[in-house]
C-alpha positions in Angstrom: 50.1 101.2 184.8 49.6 99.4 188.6 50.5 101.0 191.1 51.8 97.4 192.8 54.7 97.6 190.5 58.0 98.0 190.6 57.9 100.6 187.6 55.6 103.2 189.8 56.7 102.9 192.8 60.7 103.2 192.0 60.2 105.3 188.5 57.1 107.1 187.8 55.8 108.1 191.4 59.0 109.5 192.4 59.7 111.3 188.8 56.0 112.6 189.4 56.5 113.7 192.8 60.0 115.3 191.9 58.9 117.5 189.0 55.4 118.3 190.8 57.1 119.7 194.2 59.8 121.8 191.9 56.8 123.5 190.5 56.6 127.1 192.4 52.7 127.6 191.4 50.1 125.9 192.2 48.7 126.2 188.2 52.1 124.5 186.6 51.8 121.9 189.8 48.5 121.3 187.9 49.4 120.5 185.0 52.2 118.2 186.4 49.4 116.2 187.3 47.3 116.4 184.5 50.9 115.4 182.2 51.7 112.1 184.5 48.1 111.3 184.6 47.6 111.2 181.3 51.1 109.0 180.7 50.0 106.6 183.7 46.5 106.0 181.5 48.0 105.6 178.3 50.5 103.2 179.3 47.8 100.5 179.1 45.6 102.3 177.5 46.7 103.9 174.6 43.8 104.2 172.5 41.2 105.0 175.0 43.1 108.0 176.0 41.2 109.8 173.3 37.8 108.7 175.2 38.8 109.7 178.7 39.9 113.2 177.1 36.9 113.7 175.0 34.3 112.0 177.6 35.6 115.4 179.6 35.4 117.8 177.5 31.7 116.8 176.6 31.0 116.5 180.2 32.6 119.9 181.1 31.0 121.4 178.2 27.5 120.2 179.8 28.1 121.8 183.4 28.6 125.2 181.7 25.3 124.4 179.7 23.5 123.4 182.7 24.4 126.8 184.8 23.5 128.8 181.8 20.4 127.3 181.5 19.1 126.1 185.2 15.5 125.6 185.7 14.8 125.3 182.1 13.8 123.3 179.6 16.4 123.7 177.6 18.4 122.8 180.8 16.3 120.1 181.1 17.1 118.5 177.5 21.0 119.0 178.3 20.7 116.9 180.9 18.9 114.1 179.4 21.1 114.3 176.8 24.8 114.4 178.7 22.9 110.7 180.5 22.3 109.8 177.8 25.8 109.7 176.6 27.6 108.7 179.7 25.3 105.7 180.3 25.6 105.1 176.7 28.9 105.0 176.3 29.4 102.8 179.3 26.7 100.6 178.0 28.4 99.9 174.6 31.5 99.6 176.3 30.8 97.2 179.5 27.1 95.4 178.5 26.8 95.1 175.2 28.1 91.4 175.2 25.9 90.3 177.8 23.2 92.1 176.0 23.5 90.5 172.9 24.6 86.8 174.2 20.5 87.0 176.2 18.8 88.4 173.5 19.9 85.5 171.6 18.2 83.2 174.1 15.2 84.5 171.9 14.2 82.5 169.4 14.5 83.5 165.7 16.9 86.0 167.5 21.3 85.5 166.4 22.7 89.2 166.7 26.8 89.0 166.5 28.7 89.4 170.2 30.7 92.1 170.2 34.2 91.2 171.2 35.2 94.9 172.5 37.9 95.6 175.5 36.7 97.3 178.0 38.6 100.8 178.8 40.2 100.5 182.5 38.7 102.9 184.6 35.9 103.8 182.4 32.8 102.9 185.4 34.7 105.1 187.9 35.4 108.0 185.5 31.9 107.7 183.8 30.3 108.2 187.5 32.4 111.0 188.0 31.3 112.8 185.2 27.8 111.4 185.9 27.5 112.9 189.7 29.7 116.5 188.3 26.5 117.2 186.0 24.0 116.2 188.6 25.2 118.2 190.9 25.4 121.0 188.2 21.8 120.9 188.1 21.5 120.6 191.4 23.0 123.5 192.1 25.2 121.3 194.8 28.2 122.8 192.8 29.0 125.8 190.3 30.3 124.2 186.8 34.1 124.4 186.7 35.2 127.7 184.0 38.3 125.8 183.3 38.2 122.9 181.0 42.5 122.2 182.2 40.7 121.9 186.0 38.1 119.5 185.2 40.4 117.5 182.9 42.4 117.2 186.5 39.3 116.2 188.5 38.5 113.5 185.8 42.0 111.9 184.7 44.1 112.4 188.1 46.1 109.2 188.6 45.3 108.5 192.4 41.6 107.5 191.7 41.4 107.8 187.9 41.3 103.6 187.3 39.6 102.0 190.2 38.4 105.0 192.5 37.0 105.9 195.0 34.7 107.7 193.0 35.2 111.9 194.2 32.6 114.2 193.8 33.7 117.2 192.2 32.2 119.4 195.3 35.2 117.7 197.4 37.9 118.7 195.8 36.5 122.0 194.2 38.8 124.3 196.0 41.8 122.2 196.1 41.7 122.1 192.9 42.0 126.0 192.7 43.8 126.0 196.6 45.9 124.1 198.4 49.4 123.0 200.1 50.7 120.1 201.1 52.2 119.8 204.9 54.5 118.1 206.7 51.4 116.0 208.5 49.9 115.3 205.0 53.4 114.2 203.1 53.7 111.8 206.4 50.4 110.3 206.5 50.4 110.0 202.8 53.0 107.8 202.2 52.2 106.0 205.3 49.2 105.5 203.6 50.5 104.5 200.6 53.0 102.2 201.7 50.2 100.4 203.9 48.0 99.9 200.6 51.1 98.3 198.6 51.4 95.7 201.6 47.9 95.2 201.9 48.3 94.1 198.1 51.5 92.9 197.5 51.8 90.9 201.3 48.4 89.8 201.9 46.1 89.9 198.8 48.4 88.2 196.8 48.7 85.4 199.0 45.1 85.4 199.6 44.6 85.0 195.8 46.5 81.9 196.2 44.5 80.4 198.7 41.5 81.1 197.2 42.3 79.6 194.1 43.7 76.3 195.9 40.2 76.0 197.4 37.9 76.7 194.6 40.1 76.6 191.7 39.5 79.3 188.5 36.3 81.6 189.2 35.3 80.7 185.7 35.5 76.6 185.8 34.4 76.2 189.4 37.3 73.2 189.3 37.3 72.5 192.9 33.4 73.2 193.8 32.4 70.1 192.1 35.1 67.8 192.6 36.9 68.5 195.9 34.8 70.7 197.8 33.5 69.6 201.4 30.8 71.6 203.5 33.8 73.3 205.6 35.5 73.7 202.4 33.0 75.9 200.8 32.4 77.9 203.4 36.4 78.7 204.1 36.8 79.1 200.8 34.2 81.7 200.4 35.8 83.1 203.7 38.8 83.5 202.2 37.8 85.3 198.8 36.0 87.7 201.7 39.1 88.6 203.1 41.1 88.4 200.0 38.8 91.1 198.1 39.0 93.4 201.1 42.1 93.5 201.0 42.8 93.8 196.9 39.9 96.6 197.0 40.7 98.9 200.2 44.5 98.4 199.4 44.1 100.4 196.5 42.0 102.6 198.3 44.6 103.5 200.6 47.2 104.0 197.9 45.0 106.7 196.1 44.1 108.4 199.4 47.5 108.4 200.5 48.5 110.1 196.8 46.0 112.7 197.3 47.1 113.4 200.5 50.6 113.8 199.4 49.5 116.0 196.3 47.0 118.3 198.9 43.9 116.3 198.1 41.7 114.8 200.8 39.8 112.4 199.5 36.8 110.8 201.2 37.6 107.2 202.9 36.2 104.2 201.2 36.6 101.3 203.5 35.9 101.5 207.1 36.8 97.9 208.7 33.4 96.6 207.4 33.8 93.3 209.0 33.1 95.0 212.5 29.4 95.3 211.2 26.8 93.9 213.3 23.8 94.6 210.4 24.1 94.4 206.5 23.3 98.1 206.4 26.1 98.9 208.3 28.4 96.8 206.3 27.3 98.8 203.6 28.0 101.9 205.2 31.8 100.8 205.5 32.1 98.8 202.4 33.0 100.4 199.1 31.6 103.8 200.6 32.0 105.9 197.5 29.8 103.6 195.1 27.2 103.1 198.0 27.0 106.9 198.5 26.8 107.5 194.8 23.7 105.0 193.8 21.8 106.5 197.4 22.3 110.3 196.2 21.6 109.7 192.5 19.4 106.7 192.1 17.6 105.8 195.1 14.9 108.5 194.9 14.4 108.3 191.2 11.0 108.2 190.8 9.7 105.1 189.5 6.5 105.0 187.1 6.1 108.8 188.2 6.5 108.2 192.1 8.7 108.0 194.4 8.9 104.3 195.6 10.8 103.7 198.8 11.3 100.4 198.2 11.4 99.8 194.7 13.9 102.6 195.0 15.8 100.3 197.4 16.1 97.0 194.4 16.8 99.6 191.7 19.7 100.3 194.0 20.8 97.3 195.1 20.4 95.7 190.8 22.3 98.8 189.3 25.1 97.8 192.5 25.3 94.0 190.8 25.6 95.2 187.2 27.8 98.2 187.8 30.4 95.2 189.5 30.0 93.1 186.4 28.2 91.9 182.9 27.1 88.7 184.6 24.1 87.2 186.0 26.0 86.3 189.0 26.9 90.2 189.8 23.2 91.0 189.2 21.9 88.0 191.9 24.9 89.5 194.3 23.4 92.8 194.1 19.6 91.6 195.0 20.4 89.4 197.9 22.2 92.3 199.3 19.2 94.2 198.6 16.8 91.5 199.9 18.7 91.7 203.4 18.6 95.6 203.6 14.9 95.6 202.8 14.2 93.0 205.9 16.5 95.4 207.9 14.4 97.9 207.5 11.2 96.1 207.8 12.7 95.5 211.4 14.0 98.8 212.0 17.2 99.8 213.3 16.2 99.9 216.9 15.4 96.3 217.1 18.3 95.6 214.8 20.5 97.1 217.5 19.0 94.7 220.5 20.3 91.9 218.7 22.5 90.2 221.3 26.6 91.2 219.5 26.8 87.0 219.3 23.9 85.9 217.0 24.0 90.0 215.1 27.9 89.1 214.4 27.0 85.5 213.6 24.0 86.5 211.2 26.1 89.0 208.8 29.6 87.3 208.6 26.8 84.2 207.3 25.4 86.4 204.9 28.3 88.3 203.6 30.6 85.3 202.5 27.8 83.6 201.2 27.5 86.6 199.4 31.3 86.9 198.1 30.9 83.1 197.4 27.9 84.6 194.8 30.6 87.1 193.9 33.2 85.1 193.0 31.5 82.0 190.9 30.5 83.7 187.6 29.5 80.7 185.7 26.5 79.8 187.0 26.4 75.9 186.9 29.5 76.6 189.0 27.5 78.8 191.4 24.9 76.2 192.3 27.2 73.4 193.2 28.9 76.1 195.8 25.2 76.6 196.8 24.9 73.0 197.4 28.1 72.5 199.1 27.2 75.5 201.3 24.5 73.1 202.5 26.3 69.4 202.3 24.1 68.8 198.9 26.4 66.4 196.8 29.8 67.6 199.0 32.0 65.3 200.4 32.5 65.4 204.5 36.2 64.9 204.1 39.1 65.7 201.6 42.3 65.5 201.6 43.0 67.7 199.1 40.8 70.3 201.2 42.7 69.4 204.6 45.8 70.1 202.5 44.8 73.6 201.6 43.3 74.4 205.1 46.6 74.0 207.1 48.6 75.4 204.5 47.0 78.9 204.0 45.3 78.7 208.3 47.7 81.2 209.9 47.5 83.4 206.7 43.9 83.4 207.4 43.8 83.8 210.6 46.5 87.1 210.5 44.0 88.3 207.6 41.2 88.2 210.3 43.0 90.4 213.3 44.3 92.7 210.1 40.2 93.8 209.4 40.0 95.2 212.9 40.8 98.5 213.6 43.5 97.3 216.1 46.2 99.4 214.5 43.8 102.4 214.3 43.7 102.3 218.0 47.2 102.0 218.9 47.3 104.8 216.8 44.9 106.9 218.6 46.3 106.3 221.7 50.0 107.0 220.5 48.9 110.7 219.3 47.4 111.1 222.9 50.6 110.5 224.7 52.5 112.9 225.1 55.4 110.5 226.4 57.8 109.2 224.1 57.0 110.9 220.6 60.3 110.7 219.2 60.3 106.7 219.6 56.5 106.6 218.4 57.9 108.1 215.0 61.0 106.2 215.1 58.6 103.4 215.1 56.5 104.3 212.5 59.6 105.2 210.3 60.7 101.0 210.9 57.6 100.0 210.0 57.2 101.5 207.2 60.6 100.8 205.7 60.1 97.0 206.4 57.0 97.0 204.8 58.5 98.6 201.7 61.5 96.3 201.6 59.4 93.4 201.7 57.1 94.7 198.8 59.8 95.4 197.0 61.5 92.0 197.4 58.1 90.2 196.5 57.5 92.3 193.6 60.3 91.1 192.3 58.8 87.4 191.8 56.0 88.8 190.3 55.3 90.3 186.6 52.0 91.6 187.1 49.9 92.9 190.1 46.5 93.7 188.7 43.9 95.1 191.3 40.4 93.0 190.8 38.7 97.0 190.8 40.4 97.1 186.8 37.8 94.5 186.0 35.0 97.1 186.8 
């Protein structure tokens, strides 16, 4: 199920909402959730329903192991073992394709390609499970008693199919305490109804353009016949702005859910196009993965050491595979990497004397070359947008690309003002008047509705509004 669709937001969301608020405990509002949950997974997925339920048992079964046997060996070997089993099950599931299709680049090598579909949801849940046991061991977090509780933590709706990714620790006593108010019903569907639009109004249309530019990601169509300099670098522009969108959209939905359901989940897009340094766009960009590889894979030790930077490229490889079974998701991932490392060679004070001009100039460059990388996954296709990037074999003019410039420009250029945090500041200063409330939430109330409306009335020329986080 999606939640950009007519079916959730006028059927399920408010059958959920309706059954959960009758509840008069908090333990049969529980199980509301767990119920819908489970129904909003198997509408698309009604086989792999089986895995998510018994990926949790196994991993809640593991986090009362570890606690019984912390510090041991024993402890040690459960461990290893409940890895082993996430990773491998996420292997089999997501690479074992593209691990086939280049080990038969080796001669005298012709193993089959496994044609399997890919579960929705199943890196997010996987990592859930992964960091719950982890911090198990850690002793970050006592192993949850009740297997109903963690079955909530793992299959809740909100953030079960394309995150954020919630560390149990967050939401440990939520789970077990807490109420929703009047601010958190308000600001949740506010946030929720900002997420739809961010998908349905913008991201959509932004989907459009991109694909008028550069034509299927798969057949790079326009990158090697109508592409011009200025084209390519738009167009990867536009993909930029169009992924932000998709990805923090759904973000917003699933925060706002929580909050309307007494969760507070953790935010997972911060403006990152504000940035001034790489690092910091990675400190506002997809927060929850970035938080998850620095807290459970950057201080791995490596050949029985603990290597700053080959920490750093572990990181920064794992980030491109997690996104993807391609080569193109892998290279993503290491020029990412490649600028980090230099940024820290510098250091962040000098980093920070870099005039705002030439510091804003250097990481827009960097990051839609980088979503340019993203987006071409067939590699032949990626090198001519390398080229073009450069005026290598790329016409100067085209009217095909003039065409597609002044028909998307004002979409692009509202896209722009939308990434900065201009409505977080009117915001701020609205809750520190003290004049005028009552208009300020008559306002809000307009605002909302109208955004609604018009989601609505494009859904309807729509028939499906997948988010691009299903892929991964």
């Amino acid at each position: 199920m999606v939640f950009a669709d007519e079916l959730f937001i006028f059927l399920f969301l408010p059958a959920c909402l309706l059954l959960y608020f009758a509840m008069p405990k908090l333990q049969w509002k529980n199980n509301v959730l767990i119920l819908f949950s489970l129904i909003f997974y198997a509408w698309g997925e009604q086989l792999y329903i089986l895995l998510l339920i018994a990926s949790s048992l196994f991993n809640y079964g593991a986090g009362r192991l570890l606690d019984k046997h912390k510090d041991t060996d024993k402890g040690k070997g459960y461990l290893a073992l409940s890895l082993v089993v996430n990773l491998g099950i996420l292997a089999v599931f997501k690479y074992s394709g593209f691990i086939a299709e280049n080990l038969n680049l080796i001669p005298f090598i012709n193993l089959p390609i496994p044609k399997m579909h890919m579960p929705i949801g199943i890196s997010f849940f996987t990592f859930q499970n992964i960091s719950y046991t982890l911090d198990c061991w850690w002793d970050k977090t006592p192993s949850q008693r009740s297997f109903r509780k963690y079955l909530l933590y793992i299959s809740m709706f909100p953030q079960l199919v394309a995150g954020p990714i919630v560390r149990y620790s967050l939401i440990a006593e939520e789970i077990d305490d807490r109420r929703t108010t009047s601010a958190d019903l308000s600001d949740g569907f506010t946030r929720v109804i900002i997420g739809i639009a961010k998908k349905v109004i913008v991201a959509n249309n932004l989907n459009l353009a991109v694909t008028a530019c550069f034509g299927q990601a798969s057949d790079g169509y326009a990158a090697s016949e109508n592409l011009t300099v200025f084209g390519a670098w738009y167009g990867a522009a536009l993909v930029a702005l169009w992924y932000y969108f998709d990805f923090s959209g759904y973000s917003d939905i699933a925060i706002g859910l929580g909050r309307i359901f007494g969760f507070h989940f953790d935010e997972n897009f911060n403006y990152p196009f504000i940035c001034k340094s790489i690092s910091e766009f990675w400190q506002r960009w997809h927060i929850s993965l970035g938080s998850f590889f620095r807290d459970y894979l950057l201080y791995v030790p490596i050949f029985g050491k603990r290597r700053k930077y080959g920490g750093l490229f572990l990181v920064w490889f794992c980030t491109g595979l997690w996104h993807g079974a391609s080569w193109n998701f892998v290279l993503w991932g290491l020029y990412y990497g490649l600028f980090v490392f230099i940024e820290t060679l510098i250091g962040k004070k000098k980093m920070k004397k870099l005039p705002a001009v030439i510091a804003h100039i250097y990481t827009k460059a960097v990051i839609i070359i980088g979503f340019g990388i993203f987006y071409f996954e067939d590699i032949p296709a990626l090198g001519r947008f390398f080229k073009s990037l450069v005026g290598v074999g790329a016409k100067l003019s085209n009217t095909i690309m003039d065409q597609v410039f002044m028909q998307y420009v004002f979409l692009f250029a509202a896209a722009l003002l939308l990434t900065l945090p201009i409505g977080k500041k009117l915001s701020q200063l609205a809750e520190k008047s003290t004049e005028g409330t009552y208009a300020i939430q008559m306002s809000k109330i307009v605002c909302n509705a109208v955004l609604l409306i018009l989601s609505g009335i494009l859904l309807l020329n729509t028939t499906n509004n997948p988010f691009l986080y299903f892929r991964f």
